[in-house]
N, CA, C, O and CB atoms as a CASP TS submission, in Angstrom:
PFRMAT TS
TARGET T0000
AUTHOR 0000-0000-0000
METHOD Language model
MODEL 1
PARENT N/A
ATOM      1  N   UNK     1      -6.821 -14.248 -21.556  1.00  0.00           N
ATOM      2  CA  UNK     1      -6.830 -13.147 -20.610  1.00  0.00           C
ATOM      3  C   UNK     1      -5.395 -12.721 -20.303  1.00  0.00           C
ATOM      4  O   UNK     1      -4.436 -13.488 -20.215  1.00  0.00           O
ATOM      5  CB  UNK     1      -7.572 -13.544 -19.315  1.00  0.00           C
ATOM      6  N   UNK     2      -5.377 -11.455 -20.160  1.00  0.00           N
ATOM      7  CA  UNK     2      -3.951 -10.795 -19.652  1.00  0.00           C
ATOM      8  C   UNK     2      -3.349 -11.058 -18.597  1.00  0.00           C
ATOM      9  O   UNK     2      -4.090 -11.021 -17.615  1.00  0.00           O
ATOM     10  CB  UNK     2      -3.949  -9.578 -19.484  1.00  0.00           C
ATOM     11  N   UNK     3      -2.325 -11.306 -18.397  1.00  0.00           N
ATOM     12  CA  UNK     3      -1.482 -11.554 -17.023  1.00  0.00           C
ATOM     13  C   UNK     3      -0.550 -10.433 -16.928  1.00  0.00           C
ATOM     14  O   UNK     3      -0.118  -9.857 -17.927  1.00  0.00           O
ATOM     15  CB  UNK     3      -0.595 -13.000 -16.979  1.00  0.00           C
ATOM     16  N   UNK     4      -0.259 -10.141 -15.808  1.00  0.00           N
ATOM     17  CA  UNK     4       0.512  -8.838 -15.074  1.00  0.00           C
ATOM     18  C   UNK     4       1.505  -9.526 -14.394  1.00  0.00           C
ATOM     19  O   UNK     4       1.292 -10.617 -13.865  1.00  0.00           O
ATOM     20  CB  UNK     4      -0.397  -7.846 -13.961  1.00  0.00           C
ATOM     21  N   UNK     5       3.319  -8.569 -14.358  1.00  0.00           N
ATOM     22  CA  UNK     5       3.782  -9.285 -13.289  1.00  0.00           C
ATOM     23  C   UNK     5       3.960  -7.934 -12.153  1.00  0.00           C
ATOM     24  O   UNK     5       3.896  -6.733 -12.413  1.00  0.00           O
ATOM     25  CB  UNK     5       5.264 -10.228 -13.734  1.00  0.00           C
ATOM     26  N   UNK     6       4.060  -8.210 -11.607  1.00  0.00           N
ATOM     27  CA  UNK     6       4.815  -7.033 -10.027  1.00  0.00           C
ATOM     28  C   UNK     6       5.925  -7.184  -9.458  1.00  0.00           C
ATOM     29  O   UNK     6       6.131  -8.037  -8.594  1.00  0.00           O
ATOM     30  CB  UNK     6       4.114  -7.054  -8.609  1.00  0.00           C
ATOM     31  N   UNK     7       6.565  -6.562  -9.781  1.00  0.00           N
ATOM     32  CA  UNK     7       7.891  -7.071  -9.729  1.00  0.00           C
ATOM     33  C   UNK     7       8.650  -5.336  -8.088  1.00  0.00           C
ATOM     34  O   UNK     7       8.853  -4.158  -8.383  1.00  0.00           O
ATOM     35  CB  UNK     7       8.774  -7.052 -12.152  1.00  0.00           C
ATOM     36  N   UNK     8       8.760  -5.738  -7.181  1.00  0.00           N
ATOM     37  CA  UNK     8       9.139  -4.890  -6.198  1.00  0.00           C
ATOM     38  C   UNK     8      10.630  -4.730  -4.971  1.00  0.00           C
ATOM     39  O   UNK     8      10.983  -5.657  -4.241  1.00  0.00           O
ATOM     40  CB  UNK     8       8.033  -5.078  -5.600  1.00  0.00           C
ATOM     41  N   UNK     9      11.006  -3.964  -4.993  1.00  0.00           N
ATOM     42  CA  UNK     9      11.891  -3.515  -3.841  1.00  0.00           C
ATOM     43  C   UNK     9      12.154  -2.984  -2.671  1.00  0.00           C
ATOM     44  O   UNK     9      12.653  -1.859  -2.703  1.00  0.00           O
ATOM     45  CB  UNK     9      12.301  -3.121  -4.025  1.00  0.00           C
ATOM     46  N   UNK    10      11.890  -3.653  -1.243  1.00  0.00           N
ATOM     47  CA  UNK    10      11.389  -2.793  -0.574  1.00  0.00           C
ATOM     48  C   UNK    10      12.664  -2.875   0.569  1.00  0.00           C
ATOM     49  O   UNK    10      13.252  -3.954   0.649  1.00  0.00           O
ATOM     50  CB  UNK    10       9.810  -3.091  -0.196  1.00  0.00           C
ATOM     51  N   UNK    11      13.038  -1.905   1.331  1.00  0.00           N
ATOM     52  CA  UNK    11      13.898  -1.944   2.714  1.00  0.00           C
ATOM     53  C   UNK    11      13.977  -2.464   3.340  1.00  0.00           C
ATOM     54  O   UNK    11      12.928  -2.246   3.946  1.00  0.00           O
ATOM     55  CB  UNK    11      13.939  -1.436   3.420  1.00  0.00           C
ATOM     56  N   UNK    12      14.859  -3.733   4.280  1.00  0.00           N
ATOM     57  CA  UNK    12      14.218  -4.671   5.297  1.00  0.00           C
ATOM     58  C   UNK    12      14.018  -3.870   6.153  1.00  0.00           C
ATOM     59  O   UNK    12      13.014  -3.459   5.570  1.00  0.00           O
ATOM     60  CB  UNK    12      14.905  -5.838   5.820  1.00  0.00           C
ATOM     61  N   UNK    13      14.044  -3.426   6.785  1.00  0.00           N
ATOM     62  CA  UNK    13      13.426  -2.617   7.929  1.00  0.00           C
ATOM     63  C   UNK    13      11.882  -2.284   7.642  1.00  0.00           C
ATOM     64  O   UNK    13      11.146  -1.686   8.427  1.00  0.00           O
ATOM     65  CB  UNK    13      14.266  -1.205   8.126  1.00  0.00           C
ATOM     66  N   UNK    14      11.529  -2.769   6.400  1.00  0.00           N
ATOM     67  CA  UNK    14      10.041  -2.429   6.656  1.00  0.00           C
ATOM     68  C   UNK    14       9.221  -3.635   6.277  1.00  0.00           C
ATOM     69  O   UNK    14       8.811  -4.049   5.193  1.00  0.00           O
ATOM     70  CB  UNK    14       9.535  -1.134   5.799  1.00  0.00           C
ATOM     71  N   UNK    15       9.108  -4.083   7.561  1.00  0.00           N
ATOM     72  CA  UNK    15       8.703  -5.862   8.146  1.00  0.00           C
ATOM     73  C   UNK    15       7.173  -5.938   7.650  1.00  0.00           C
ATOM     74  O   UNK    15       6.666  -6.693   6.820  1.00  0.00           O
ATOM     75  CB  UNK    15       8.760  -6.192  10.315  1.00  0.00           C
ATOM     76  N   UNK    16       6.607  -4.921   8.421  1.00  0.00           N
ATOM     77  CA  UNK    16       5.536  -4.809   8.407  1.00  0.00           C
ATOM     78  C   UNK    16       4.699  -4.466   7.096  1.00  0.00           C
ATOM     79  O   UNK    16       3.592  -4.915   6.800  1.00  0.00           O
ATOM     80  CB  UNK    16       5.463  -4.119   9.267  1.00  0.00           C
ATOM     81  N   UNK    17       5.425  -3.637   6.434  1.00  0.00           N
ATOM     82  CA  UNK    17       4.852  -3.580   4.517  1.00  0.00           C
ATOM     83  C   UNK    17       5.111  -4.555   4.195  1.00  0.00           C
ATOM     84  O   UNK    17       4.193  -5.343   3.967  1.00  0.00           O
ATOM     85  CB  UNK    17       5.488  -2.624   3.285  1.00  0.00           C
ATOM     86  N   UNK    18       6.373  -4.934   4.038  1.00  0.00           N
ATOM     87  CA  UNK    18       6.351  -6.516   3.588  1.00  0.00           C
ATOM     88  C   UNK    18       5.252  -7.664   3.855  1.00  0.00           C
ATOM     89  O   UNK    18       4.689  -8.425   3.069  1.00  0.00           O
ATOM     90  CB  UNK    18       7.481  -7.087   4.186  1.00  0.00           C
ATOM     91  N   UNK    19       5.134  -7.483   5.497  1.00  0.00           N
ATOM     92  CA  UNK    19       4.424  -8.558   5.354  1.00  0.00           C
ATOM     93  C   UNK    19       2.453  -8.033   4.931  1.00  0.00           C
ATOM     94  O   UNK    19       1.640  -8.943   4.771  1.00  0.00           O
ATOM     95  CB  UNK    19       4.777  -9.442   6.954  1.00  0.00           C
ATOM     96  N   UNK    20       2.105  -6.883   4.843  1.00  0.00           N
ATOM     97  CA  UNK    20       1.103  -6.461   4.391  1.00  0.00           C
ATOM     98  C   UNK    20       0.865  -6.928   2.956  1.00  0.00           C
ATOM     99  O   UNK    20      -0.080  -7.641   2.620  1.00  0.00           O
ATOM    100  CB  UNK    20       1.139  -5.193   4.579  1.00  0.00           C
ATOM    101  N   UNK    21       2.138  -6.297   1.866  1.00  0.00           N
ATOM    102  CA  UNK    21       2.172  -6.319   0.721  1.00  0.00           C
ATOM    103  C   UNK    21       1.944  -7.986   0.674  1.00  0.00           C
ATOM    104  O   UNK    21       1.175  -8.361  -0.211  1.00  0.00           O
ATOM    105  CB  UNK    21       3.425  -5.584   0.131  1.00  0.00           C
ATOM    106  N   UNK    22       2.630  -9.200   1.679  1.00  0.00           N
ATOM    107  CA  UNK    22       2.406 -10.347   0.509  1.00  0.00           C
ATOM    108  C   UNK    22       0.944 -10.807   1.387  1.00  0.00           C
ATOM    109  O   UNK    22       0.536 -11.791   0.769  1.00  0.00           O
ATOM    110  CB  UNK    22       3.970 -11.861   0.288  1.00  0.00           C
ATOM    111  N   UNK    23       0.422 -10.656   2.019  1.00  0.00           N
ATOM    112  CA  UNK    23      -1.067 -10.438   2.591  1.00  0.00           C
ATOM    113  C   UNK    23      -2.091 -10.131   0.875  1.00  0.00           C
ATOM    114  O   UNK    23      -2.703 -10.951   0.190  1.00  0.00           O
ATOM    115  CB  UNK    23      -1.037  -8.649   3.979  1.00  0.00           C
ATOM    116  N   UNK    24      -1.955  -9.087   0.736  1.00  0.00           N
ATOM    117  CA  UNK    24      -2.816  -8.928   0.143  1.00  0.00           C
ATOM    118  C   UNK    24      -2.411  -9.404  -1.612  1.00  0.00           C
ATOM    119  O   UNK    24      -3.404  -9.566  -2.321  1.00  0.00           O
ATOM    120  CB  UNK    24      -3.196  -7.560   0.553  1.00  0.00           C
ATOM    121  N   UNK    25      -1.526  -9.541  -2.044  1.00  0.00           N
ATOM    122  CA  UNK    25      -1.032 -10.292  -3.126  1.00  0.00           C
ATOM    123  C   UNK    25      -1.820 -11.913  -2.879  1.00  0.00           C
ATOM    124  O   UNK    25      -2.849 -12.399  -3.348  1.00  0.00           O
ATOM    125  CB  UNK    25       0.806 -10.268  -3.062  1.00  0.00           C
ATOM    126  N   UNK    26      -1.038 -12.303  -2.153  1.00  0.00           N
ATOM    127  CA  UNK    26      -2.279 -13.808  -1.673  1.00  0.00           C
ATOM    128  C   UNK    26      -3.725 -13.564  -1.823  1.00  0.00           C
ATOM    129  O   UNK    26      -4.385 -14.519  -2.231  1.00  0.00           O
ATOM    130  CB  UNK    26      -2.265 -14.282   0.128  1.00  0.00           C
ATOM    131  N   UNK    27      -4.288 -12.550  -1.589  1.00  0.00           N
ATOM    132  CA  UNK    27      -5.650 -12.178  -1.306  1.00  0.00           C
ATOM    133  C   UNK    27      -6.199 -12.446  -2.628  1.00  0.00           C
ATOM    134  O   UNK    27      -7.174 -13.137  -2.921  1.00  0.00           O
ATOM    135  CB  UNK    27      -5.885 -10.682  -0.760  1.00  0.00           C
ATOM    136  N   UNK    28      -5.454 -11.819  -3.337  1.00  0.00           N
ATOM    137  CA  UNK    28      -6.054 -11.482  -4.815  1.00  0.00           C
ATOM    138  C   UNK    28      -5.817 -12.637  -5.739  1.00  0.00           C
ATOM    139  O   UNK    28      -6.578 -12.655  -6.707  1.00  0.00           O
ATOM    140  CB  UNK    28      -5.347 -10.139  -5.511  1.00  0.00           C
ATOM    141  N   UNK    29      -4.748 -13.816  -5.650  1.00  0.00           N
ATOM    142  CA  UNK    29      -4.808 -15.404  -6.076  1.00  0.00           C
ATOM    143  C   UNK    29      -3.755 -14.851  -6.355  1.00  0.00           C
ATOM    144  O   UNK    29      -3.826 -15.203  -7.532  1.00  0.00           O
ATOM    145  CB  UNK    29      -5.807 -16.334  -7.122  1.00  0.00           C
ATOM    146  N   UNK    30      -2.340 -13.997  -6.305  1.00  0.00           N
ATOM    147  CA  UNK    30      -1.571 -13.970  -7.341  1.00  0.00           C
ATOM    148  C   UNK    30      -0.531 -15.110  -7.141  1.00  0.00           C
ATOM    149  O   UNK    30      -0.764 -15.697  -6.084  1.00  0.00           O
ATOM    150  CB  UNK    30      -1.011 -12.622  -7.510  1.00  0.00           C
ATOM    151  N   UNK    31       0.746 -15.712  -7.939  1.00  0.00           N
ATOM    152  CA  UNK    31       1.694 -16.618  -8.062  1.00  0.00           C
ATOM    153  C   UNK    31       2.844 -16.036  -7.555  1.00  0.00           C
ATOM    154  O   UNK    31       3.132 -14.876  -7.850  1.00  0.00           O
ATOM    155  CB  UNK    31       1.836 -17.084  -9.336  1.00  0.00           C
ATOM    156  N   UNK    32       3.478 -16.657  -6.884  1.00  0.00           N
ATOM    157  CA  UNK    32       4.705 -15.643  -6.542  1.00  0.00           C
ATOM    158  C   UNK    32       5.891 -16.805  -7.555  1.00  0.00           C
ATOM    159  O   UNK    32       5.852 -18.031  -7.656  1.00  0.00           O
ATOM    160  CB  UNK    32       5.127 -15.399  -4.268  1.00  0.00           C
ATOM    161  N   UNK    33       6.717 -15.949  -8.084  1.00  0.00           N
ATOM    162  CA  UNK    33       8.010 -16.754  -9.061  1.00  0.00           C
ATOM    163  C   UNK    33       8.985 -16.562  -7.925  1.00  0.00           C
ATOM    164  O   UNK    33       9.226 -17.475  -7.136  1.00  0.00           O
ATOM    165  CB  UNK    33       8.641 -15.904 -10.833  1.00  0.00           C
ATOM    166  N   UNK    34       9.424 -15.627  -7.863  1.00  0.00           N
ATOM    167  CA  UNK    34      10.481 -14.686  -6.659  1.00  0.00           C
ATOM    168  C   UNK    34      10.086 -14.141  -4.915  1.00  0.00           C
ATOM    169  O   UNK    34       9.109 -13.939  -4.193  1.00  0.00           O
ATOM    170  CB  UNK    34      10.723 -13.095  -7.471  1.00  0.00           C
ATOM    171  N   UNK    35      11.137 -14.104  -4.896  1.00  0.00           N
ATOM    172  CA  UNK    35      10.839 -13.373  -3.517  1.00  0.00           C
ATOM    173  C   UNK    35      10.400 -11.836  -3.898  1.00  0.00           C
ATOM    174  O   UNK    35      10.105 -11.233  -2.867  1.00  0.00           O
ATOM    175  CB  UNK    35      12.305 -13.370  -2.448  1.00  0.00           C
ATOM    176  N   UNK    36      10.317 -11.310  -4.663  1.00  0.00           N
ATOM    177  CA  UNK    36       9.542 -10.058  -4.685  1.00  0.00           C
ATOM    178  C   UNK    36       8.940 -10.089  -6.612  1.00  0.00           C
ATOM    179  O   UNK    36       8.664  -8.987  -7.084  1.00  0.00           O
ATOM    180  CB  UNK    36      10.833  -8.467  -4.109  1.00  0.00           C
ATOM    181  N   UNK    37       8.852 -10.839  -7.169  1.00  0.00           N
ATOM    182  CA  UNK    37       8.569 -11.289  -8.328  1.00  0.00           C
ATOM    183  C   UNK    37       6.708 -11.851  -8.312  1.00  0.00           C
ATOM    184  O   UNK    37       6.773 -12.916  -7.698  1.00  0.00           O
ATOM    185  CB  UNK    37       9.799 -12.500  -8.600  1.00  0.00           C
ATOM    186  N   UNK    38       5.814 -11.714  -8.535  1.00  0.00           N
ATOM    187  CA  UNK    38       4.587 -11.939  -8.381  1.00  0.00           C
ATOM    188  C   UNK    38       3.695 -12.006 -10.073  1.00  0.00           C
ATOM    189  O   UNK    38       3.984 -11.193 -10.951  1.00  0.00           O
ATOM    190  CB  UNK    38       4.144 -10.741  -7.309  1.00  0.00           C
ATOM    191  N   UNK    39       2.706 -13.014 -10.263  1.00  0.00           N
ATOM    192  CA  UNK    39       2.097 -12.482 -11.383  1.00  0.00           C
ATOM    193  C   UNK    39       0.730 -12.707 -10.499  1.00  0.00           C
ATOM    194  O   UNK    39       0.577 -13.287  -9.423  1.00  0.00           O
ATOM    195  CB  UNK    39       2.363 -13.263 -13.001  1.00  0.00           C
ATOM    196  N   UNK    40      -0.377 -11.910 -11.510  1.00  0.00           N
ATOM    197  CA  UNK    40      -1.627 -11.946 -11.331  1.00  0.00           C
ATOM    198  C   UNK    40      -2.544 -11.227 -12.324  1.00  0.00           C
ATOM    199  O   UNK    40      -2.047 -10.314 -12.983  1.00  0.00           O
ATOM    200  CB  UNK    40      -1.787 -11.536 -10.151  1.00  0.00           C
ATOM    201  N   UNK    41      -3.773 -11.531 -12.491  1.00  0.00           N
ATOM    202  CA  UNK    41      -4.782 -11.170 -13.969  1.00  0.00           C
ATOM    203  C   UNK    41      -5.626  -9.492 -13.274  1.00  0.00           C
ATOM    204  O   UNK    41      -6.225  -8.595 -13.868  1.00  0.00           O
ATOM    205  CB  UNK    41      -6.490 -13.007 -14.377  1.00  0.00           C
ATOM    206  N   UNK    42      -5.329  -9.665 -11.985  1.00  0.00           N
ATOM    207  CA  UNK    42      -5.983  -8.486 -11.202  1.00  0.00           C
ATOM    208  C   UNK    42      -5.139  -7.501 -11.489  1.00  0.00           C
ATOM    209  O   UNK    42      -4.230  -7.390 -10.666  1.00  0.00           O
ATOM    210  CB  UNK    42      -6.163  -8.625  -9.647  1.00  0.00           C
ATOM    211  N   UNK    43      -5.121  -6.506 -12.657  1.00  0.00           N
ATOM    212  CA  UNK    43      -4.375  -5.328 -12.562  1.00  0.00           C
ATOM    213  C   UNK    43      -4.818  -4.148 -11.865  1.00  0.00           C
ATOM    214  O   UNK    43      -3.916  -3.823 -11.092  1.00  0.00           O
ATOM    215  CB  UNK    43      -4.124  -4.970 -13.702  1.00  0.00           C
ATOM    216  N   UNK    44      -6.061  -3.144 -11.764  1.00  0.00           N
ATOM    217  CA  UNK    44      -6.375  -3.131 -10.763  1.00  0.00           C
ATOM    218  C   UNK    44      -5.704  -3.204  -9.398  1.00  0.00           C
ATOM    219  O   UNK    44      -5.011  -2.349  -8.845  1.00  0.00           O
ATOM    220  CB  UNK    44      -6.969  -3.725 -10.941  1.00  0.00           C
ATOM    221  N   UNK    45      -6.028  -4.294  -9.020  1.00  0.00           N
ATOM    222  CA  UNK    45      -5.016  -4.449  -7.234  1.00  0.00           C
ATOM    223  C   UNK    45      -3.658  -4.129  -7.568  1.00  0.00           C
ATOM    224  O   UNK    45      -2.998  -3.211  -7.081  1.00  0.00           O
ATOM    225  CB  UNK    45      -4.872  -6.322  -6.350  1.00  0.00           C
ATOM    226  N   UNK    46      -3.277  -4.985  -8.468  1.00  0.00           N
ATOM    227  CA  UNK    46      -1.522  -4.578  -9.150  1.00  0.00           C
ATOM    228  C   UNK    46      -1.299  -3.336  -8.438  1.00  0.00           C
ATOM    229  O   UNK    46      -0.851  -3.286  -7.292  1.00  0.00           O
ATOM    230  CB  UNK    46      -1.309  -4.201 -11.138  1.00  0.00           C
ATOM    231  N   UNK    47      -1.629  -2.317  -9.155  1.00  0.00           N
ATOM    232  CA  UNK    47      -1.914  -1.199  -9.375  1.00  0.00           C
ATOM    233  C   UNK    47      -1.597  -0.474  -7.978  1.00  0.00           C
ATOM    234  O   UNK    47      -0.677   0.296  -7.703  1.00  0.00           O
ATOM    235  CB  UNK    47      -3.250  -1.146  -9.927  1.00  0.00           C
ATOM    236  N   UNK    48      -2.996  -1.123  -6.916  1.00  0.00           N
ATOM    237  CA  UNK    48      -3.159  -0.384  -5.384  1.00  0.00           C
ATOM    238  C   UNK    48      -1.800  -0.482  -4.712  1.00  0.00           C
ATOM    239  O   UNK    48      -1.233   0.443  -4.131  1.00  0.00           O
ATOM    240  CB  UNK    48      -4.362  -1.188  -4.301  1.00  0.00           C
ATOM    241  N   UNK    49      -1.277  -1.922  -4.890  1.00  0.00           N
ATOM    242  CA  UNK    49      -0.441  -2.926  -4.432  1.00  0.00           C
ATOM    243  C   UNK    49       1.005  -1.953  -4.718  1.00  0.00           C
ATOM    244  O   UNK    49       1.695  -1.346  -3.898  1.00  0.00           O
ATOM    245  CB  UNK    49      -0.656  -4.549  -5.338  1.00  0.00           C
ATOM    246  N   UNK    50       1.094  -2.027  -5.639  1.00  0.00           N
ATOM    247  CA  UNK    50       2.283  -1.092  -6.553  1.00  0.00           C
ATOM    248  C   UNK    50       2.799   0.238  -5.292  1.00  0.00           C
ATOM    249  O   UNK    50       3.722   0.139  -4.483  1.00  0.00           O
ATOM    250  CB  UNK    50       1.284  -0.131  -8.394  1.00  0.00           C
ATOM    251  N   UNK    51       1.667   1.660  -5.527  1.00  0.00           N
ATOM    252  CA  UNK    51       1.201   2.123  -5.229  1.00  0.00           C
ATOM    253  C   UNK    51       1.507   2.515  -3.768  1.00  0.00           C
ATOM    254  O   UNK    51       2.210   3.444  -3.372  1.00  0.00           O
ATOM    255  CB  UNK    51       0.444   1.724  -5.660  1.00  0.00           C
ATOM    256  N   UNK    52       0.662   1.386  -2.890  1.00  0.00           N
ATOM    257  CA  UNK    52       1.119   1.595  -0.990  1.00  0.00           C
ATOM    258  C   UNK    52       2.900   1.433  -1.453  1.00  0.00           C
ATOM    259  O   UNK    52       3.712   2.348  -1.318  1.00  0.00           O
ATOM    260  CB  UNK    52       0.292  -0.293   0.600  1.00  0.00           C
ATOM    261  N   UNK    53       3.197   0.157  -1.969  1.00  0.00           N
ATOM    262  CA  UNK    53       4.908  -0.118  -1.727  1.00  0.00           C
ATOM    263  C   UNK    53       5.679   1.189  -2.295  1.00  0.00           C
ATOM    264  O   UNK    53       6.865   1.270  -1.975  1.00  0.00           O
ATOM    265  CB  UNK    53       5.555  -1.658  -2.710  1.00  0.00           C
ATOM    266  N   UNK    54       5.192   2.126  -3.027  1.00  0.00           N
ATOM    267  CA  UNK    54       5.897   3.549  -3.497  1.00  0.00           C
ATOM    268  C   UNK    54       5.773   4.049  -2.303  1.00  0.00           C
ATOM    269  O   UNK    54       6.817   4.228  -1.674  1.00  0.00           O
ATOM    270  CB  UNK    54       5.237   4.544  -4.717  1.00  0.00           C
ATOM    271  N   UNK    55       4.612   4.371  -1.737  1.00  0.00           N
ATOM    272  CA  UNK    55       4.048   5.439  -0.652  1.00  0.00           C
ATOM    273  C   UNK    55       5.266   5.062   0.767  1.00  0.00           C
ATOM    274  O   UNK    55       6.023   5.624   1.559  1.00  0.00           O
ATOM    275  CB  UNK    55       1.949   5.012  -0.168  1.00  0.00           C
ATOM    276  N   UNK    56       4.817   3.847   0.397  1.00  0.00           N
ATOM    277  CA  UNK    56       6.037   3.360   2.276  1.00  0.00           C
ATOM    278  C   UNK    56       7.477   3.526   1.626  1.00  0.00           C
ATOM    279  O   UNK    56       8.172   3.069   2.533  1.00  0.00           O
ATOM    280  CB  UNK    56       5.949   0.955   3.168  1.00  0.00           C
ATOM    281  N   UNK    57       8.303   3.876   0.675  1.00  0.00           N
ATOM    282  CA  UNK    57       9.689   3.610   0.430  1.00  0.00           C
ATOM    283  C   UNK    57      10.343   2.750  -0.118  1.00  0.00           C
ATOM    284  O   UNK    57      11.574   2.732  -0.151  1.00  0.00           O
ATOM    285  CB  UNK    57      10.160   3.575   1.181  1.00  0.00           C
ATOM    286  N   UNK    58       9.298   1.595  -0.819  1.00  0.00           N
ATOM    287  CA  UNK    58      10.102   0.917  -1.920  1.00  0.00           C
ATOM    288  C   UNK    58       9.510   1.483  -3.238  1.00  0.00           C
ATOM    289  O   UNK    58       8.860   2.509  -3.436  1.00  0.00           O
ATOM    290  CB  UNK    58       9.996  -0.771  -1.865  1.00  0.00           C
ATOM    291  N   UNK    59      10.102   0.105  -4.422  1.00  0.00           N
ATOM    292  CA  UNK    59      10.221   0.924  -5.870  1.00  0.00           C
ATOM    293  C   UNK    59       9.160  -0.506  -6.047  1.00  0.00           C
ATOM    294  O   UNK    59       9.082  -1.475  -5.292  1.00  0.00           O
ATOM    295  CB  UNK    59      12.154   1.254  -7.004  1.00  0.00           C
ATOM    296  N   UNK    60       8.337  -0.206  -7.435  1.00  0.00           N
ATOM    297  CA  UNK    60       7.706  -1.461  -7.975  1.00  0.00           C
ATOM    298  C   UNK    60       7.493  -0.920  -9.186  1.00  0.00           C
ATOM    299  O   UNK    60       7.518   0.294  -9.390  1.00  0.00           O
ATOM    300  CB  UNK    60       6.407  -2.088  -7.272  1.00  0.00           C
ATOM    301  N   UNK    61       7.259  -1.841 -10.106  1.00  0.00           N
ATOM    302  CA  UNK    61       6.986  -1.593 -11.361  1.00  0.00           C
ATOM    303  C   UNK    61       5.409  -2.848 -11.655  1.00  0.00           C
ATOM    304  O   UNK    61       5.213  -3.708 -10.796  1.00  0.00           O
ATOM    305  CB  UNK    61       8.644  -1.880 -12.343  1.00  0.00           C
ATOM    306  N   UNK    62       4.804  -2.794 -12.448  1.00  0.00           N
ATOM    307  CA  UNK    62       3.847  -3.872 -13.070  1.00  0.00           C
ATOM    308  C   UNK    62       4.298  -3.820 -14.777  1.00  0.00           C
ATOM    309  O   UNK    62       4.160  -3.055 -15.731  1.00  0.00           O
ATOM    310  CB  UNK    62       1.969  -3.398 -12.756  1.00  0.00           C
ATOM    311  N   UNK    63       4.729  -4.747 -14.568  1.00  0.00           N
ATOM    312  CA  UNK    63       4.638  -5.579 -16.392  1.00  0.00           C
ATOM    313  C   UNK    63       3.902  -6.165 -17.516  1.00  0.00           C
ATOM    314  O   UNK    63       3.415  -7.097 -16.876  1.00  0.00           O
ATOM    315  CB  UNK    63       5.062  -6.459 -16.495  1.00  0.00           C
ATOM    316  N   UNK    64       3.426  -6.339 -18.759  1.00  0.00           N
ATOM    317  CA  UNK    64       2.563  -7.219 -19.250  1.00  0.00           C
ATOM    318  C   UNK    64       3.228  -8.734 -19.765  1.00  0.00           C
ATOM    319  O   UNK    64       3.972  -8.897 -20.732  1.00  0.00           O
ATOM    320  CB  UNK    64       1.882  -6.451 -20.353  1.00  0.00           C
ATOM    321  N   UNK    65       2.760  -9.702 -18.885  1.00  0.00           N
ATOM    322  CA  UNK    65       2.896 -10.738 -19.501  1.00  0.00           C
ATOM    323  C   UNK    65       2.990 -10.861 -21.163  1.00  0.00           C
ATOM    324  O   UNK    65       2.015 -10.410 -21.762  1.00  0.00           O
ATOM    325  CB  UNK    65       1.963 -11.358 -19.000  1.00  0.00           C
ATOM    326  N   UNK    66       3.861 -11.319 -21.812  1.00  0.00           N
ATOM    327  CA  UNK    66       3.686 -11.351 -23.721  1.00  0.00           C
ATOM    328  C   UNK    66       4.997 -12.976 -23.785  1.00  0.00           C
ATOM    329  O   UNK    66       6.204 -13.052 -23.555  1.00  0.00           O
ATOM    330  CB  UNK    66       4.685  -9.026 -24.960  1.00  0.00           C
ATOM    331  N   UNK    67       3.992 -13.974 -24.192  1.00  0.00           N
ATOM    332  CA  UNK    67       4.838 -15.062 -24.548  1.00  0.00           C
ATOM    333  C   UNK    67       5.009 -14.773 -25.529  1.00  0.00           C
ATOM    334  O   UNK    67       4.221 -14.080 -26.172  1.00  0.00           O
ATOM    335  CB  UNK    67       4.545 -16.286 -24.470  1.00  0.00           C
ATOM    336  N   UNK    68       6.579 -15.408 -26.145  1.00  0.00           N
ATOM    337  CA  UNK    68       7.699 -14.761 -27.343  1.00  0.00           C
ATOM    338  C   UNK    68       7.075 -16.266 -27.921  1.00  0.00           C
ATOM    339  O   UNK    68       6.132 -16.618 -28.630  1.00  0.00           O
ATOM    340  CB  UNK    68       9.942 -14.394 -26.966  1.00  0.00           C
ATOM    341  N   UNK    69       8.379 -17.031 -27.046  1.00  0.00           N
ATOM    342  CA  UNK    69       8.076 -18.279 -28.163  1.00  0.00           C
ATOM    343  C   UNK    69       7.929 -19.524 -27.051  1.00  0.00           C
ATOM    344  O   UNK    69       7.695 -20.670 -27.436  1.00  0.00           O
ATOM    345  CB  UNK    69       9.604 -18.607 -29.511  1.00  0.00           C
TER
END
């Protein structure tokens, strides 16, 4: 199965997305590597997740997991 990472940037001043965004990242089982570094198989949520953090003023991207070697 595919794995996704989420990888995001958001303003400290925005406490409250922050703490929404890792709310619902937890929700969905994802792993956190980083402080704004996340994987999870739910792309989908990725996606929503991504998405609000554009809408409030940060940047995010979603990645595809691909082991090299």
């Amino acid at each position: 199965m595919k794995e996704f990472i989420l990888t995001f940037d958001m303003p400290r001043e925005l406490t409250r997305v922050r703490k929404k965004v890792h709310r619902d990242l937890i929700k969905i089982d994802s792993k956190k590597f980083q402080q704004s570094l996340w994987k999870s198989r739910d792309l989908r949520s990725l996606i929503e997740i991504a998405t609000f953090i554009k809408k409030s003023g940060g940047s995010a991207s979603i990645l595809e997991e691909k082991l090299v070697f």
